[in-house]
Every structure is written in C-alpha cells, then in structure tokens.
N, C-alpha and C positions, 0 to 999 in steps of 0.2 A: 350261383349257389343260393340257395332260398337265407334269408337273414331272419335270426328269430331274434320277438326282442325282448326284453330283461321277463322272466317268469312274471314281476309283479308291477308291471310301471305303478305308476301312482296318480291314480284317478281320484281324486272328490267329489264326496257325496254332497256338500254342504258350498261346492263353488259356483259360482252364478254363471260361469261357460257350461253349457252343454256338454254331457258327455261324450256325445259324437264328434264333437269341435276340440275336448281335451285327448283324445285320441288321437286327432289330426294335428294337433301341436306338439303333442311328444314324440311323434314322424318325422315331423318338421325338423323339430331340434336335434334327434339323433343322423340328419341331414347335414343340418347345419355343423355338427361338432366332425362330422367325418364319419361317423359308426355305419350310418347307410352312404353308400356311394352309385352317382351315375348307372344303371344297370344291372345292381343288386333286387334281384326279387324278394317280395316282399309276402310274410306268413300267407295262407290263404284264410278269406275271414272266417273259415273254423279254429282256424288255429287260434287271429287272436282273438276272437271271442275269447277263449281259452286264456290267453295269457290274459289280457284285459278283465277276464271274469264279468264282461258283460255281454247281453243279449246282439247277437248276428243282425239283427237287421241296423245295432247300432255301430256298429263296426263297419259294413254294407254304407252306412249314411258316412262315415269317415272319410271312404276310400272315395267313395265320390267328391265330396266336396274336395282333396285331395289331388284328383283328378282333373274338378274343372278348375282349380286355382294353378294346372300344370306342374305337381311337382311329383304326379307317377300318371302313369300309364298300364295299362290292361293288351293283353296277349289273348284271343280266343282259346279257349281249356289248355292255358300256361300259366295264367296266374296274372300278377300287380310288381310292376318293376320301375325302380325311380330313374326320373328323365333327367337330361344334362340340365335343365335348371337347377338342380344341386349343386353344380359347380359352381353355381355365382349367386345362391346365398349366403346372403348373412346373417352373420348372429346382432341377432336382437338385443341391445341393453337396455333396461331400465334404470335409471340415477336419478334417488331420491336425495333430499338432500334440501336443510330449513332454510337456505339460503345460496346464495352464487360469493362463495369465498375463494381465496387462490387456492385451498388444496381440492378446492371442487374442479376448479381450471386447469389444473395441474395434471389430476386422475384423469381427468377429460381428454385432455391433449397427448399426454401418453398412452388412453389405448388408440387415438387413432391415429400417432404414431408404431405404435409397436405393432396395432393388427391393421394398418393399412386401408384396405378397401374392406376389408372381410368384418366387419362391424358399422352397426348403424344404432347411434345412441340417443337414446331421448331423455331427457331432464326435466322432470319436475320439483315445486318446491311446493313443503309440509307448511311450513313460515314457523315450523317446532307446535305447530299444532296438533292436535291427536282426530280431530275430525279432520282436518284437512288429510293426514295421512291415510285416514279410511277411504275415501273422497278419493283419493289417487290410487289404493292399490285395489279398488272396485273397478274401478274402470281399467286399468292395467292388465287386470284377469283374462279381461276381453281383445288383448293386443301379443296375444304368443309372446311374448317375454323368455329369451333363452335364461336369462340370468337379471339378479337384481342387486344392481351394490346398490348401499342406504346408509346415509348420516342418521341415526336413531337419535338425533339431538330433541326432544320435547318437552313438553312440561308436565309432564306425568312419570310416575316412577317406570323403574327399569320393567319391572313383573304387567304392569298395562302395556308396554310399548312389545312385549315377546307376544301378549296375546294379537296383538294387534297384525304383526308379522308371521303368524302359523300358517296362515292360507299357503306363503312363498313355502314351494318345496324344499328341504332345507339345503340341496347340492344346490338349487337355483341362487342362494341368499349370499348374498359376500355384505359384512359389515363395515363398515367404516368409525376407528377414532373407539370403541368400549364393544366388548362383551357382553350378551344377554344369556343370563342362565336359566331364563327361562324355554328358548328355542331350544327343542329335542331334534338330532341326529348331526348330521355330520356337514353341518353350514361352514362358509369362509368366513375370518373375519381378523382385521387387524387393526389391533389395539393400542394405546398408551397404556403407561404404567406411569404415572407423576412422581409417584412415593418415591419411584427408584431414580428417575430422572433429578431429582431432589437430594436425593444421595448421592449421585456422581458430584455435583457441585460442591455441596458439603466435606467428599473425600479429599476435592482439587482443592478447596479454601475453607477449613474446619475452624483455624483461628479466625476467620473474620465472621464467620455465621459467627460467633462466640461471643465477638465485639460487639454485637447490636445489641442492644436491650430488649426491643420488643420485634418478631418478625412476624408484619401487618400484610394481610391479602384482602384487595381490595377488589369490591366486588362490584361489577356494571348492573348500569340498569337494563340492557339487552338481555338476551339468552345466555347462558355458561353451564357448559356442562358441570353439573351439581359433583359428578365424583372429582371435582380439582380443591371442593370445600373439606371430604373425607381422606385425600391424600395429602392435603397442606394439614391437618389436624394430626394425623397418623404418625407423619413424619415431623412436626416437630415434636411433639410426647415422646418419638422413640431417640432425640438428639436432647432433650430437657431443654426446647428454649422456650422461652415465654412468648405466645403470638398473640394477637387480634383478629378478627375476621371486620370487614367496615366495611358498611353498603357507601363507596364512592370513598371522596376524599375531601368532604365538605366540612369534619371535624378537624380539619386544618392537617400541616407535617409537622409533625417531633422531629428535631435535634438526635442522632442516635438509633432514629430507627430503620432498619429493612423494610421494602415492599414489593412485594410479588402483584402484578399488572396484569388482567386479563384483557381491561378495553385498550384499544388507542387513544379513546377520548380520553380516558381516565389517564393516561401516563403524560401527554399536551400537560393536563390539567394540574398533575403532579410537579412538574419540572414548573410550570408556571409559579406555582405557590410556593418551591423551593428558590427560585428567585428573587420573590420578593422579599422574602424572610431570611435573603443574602443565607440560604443552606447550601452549600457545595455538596453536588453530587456525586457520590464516591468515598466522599471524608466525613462531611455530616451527615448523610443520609445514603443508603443502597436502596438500589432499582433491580430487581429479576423480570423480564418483561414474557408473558408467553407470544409465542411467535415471533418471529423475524420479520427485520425488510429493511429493504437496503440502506434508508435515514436513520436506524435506529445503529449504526457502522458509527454515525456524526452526530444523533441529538445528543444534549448533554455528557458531551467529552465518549461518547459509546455506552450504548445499550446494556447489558448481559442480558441473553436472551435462553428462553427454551425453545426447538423449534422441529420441526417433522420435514423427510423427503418426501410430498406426498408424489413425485414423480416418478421415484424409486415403487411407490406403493402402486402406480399407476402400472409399473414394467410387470411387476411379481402377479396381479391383477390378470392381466395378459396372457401370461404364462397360464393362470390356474386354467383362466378359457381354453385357450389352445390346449393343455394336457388333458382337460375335463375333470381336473381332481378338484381336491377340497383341503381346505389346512387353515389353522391358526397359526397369526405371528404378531409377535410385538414389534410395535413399530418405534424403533430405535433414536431416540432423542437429538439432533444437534446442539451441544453444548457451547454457546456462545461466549465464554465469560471476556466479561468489558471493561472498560473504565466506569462504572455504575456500580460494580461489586469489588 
C-alpha cells in the first residue's frame, strides 16, 4: 500500500543541509521509528513534491541518493518501496551535554540498555560554551540526527541558549535538568524544580531549618546552573529564613549556620574548615549537599543530600523514542536526609 507522509514535514529554509538531503533524512527517520516499513511503497515524487511543497527534480535528487545509500528501491512504472535495510537501522542520537558527568553516563547506559542494538549515540560536549554549542549543532545538521537530548547548561541566559536550539525540530529536542520557554511546539524535556525539592526537606525537618540562623549556598567556581541561585532565594523568602549566597567558603564557617553544596571540592573544603574550628557537623553546623555518591553515606557522620534518577530518566527517554511521542516531566528528587541536617 503506497505510505503518505505527514501533509507538512518540516523542511528548512535557513538550514545548511540541502533540501534534497532533508528530504532523505526525514525517510530515513520515519524508517528508523517504524512509520515506513520493509516493502512499504513510497509517495511517487509528484506526490511529495506536493507534501514537501518543493520542486520534483528535488525530491527526484532525494530518492536517488536514498537509493544509492540502499534504503529504497525502484519498481519499473510501480513506484519507490523501502528495502529490508529498514530493519536493522538505527536511530540516531545526538547527546550534548557541558561535560561527561554520572547523569550523562547514566542516560547514556540506559538507552543502550533499554533500546538494545536499535540505537547508536554520539556525544558531544558544549564545555557550557555558546559557540562551542553552535560549532556542534552546525555540524550535527549534517549527520541525520533522529533525536537530540541536550544539557542546555551555559553561560548565557535561558532566551540565547532557545535561539540557539531553534534549528532542532522541536519533536527531535529532548531536554535535560530546566525548561526553555523560549523553544516553540511540542519538544521533550525533563526538568528539576529545587524550590519544591527544598520544601520536601523543610516539611520532613521545619524545626531545624528554624534552628539555623543563617542558611548560606555556596557557590563553585565551575559552572552551576544559575536557576539553583533563584530557587534557593525564592524559597527561603517564602519560609522567612535569613540566607547568604557566598562565592566558595573562603569567608571561613559560622557556628549555627546551614549550607547548601553545589561543588565536591567546596563541601572537602567545608568539612575541612569545620574541623579545625572543632564545628561538629550536624550540631554546630548543617550540610544539604546537591547530588549524591556513595562517600557522602560516610563523610562527616552522612551527608543529606538532594539527588536525581537520571537512570530512570534514561528508561522514560527510551520509551519517548520508541512511542515517537513528546512530553514534559519533572524529574523527581531523592531526598537524602543524613546525619548533616
């Protein structure tokens, strides 16, 4: 039976692939997801001219190339029908992402547990730079890419980092770790929410956020995602405690106070200084640490930690591929609490 395909794919005017080449990629990938199958004929290229809404002899250039890459075949006056190398492609990932962290390894290892053979992923890193990120998805355009998860971690605000991601069609985009409210249609993406993860702890131990005097977040000199400065701010105003924001922890520890950890070096650094100045951790001082890991069970009498499945995010990931859909979700906290809080 002839296979028509969507009224409008989505060609670019302004993308540096050839429109003949984006033609033959979105073949590809309605291949790759299941939609065309083994021996399904394919429009005749009046048709999609028609749906593609461009000129026949570019559509003509598609099916060829199409052809000698072997992923259809030509019938004398029957038409273009896809060949059994549909059965054993794969979908394409692209994973961007500023750095190689465990919830990058984690995403990573879960889809090529969950999808097997039927994915082949490639990793690049931005280093949270905004040209580096242009730099990789220029060149990306040029590699069929069925789908792209992306750490949008950089040093530019939110509204530059959506322009920068428009090109990705937005069913292709799965986001990783915040929300861009600049990206229009119907992209994946799963988020933290801190404000609330902030409030789960607060619910289980409200007397003792109460007991501290000041609760300090201390900030690395690496990268940190800037909205963990607007949800530590938000949520203590809406609890009335008094905090501090402190680049590092070189202003020495108070006696009495909270601190919320984004680096590992910073939190060494912290327990160090609490040592010397004979501060017991727990009693004189509280630790909320973001992320987990298995030492943080044992430094200083336990950790409390905030911390993400990204394994779980790697399965749900998986799934969005294999069903072809799209969705937002919040990515659900592990709440650690320790001997630290």
């Amino acid at each position: 039976m002839n296979k028509f395909l969507t009224p409008e794919p989505q060609i670019s005017n302004s993308s540096i692939v050839p429109k003949y080449k984006q033609v033959a990629q979105n073949i590809i990938e309605r291949i790759s997801t299941g939609e065309l199958k083994a021996g399904d004929k394919l429009p005749s290229i009046s048709q999609s001219s028609i749906d593609f809404l461009l000129a026949r002899d570019t559509i003509g250039k598609a099916y060829s190339k199409l052809q000698e890459d072997g992923f259809i075949y030509s019938v004398y006056r029957n038409g273009f029908f896809v060949t059994s190398k549909s059965e054993k492609l794969k979908v394409k990932v692209c994973l961007i992402t500023g750095e190689i962290t465990e919830a990058v390894k984690n995403i990573y290892n879960s889809l090529l547990k969950e999808l097997d053979a039927k994915v082949k992923i490639s990793i690049y890193l931005h280093k949270h730079k905004e040209s580096e990120l242009k730099n990789i998805l220029d060149k990306c355009q040029l590699q069929a890419y069925q789908y792209y998860i992306v750490f949008p971690n950089l040093f530019i605000d939110d509204a530059d980092t959506s322009k920068l991601l428009k090109e990705i069609p937005p069913k292709k985009l799965i986001l990783i770790d915040k929300q861009l409210q600049g990206i229009q249609g119907n992209y994946s993406c799963f988020y933290k929410d801190l404000f609330s993860d902030f409030q789960e702890i607060y619910t289980a131990k409200p007397a003792k956020f109460k007991s501290y005097k000041n609760f300090n977040l201390v900030l690395p000199e690496e990268y940190f995602p800037f909205e963990v400065i607007t949800s530590f701010k938000l949520f203590c105003k809406s609890q009335k405690l008094e905090y501090c924001i402190k680049d590092g922890i070189e202003d020495g520890v108070s006696k009495g106070n909270l601190y919320f950890i984004i680096s590992e070096i910073d939190l060494v650094n912290l327990i160090k200084v609490a040592e010397r100045n004979n501060l017991k951790i727990g009693e004189d001082i509280g630790i909320i640490s973001l992320y987990d890991k298995p030492y943080k069970e044992l430094l200083g009498g336990g950790i409390t930690s905030i911390d993400y499945n990204y394994d779980d995010i790697g399965e749900e990931i998986a799934d969005l591929i294999t069903s072809n859909r799209t969705g937002q979700f919040r990515a659900f906290a592990q709440i650690n609490i320790r001997g630290s809080f």
